[in-house]
N, C-alpha and C positions, 0 to 999 in steps of 0.2 A: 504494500500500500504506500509505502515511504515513496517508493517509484513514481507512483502518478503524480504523489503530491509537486514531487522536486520536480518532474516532468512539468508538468502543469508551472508550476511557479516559477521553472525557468523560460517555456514558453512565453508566456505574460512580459516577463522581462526582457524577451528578445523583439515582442511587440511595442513594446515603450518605447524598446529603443532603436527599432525600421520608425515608429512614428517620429522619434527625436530625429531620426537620419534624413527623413524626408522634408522635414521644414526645411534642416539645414540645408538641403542638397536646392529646392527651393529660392532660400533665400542667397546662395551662391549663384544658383541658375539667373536672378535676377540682377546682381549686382554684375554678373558678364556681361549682361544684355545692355548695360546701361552703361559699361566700361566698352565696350562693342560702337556706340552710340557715340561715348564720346572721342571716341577714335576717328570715326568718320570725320565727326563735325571736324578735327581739330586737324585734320587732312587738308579740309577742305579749306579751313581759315589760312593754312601753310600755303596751297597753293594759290590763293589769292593774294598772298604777301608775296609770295614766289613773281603772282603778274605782275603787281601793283611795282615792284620792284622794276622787275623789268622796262616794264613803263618810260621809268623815271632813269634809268642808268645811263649812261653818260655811254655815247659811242664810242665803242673798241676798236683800235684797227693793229695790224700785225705789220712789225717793225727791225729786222733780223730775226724774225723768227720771234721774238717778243709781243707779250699784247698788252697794249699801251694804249691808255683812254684820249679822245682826242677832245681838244677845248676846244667847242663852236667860238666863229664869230658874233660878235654882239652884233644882232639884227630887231628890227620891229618884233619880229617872228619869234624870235629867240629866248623862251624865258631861263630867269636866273637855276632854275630848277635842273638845266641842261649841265648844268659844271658839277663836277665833283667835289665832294662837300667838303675838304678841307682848302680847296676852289673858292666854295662860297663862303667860308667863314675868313676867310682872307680880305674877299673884297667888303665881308661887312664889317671887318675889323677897319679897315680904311675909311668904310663910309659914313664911321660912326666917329670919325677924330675931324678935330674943330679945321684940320686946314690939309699941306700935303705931308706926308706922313714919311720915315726914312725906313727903309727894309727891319735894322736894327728896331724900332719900336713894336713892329709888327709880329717880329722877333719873340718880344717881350712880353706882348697882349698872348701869343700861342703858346706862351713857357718853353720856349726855347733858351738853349745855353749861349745865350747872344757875345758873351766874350770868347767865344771858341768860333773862328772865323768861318770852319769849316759847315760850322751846321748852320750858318746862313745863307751858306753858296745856295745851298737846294731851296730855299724861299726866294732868294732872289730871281731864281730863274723860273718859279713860278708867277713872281708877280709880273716879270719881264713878259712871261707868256701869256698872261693876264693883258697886257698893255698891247701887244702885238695882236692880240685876238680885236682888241676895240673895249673891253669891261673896264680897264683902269688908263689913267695919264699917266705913261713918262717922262716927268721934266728933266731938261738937260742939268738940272744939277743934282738927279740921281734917287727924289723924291717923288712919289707917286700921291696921284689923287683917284676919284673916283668922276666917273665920266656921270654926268646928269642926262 
């Protein structure tokens, strides 16, 4: 008799716990669905920063075998959006000082090591490219402003 009873009561106990097993499995089933969900969406958010990027990227063109962004000419057409962004903090660093500004101040506004001659060269020949394009003025004595 001891048989059935333990029988019987370990059944019972095996029932409890397929019912315990099942919510679980359940409330897992659910939280994938919803992990499954958010996958999608956050796919889809990717690829539309993937376009919107795209969009706005600055045209590349290949240079020795190199790919190298090209700075448009400043046109009616042309918005400031077109240059690459350490491009456009440049000329707004210029556009934002009271007159013509000297590479070394610009230097200074980007936390550049502006006593070490060397890490100026690569700004100057940006703003140089800046002026050459039509975005900023090079005046002959070496100062830049920003074209109105």
């Amino acid at each position: 008799m001891q048989e059935r009873q333990w029988i019987t009561a370990r059944r019972s106990e095996l029932d409890a716990l397929a019912e315990q097993l099942t919510k679980q499995l359940q409330k897992v089933q659910v939280e994938r669905d919803e992990l499954a969900i958010a996958e999608r969406v956050l796919n889809r958010l990717a690829e539309q920063v993937q376009a919107d990027a795209e969009a706005v990227a600055p045209a590349k063109a290949q240079v020795a075998g190199r790919a190298v962004l090209l700075i448009p000419h400043r046109s009616d057409a042309t918005d400031e959006a077109a240059l690459p962004g350490d491009y456009r903090r440049i000329l707004a660093i210029v556009r934002a000082a009271d007159g013509p500004v000297q590479v070394r101040a610009v230097g200074e506004e980007l936390g550049l090591e502006v006593a070490v001659r060397g890490k100026l060269e690569p700004l100057r020949a940006k703003m140089t490219k800046l002026a050459d394009r039509g975005w900023l003025h090079k005046r002959p004595d070496g100062r830049f402003t920003a074209r109105r």
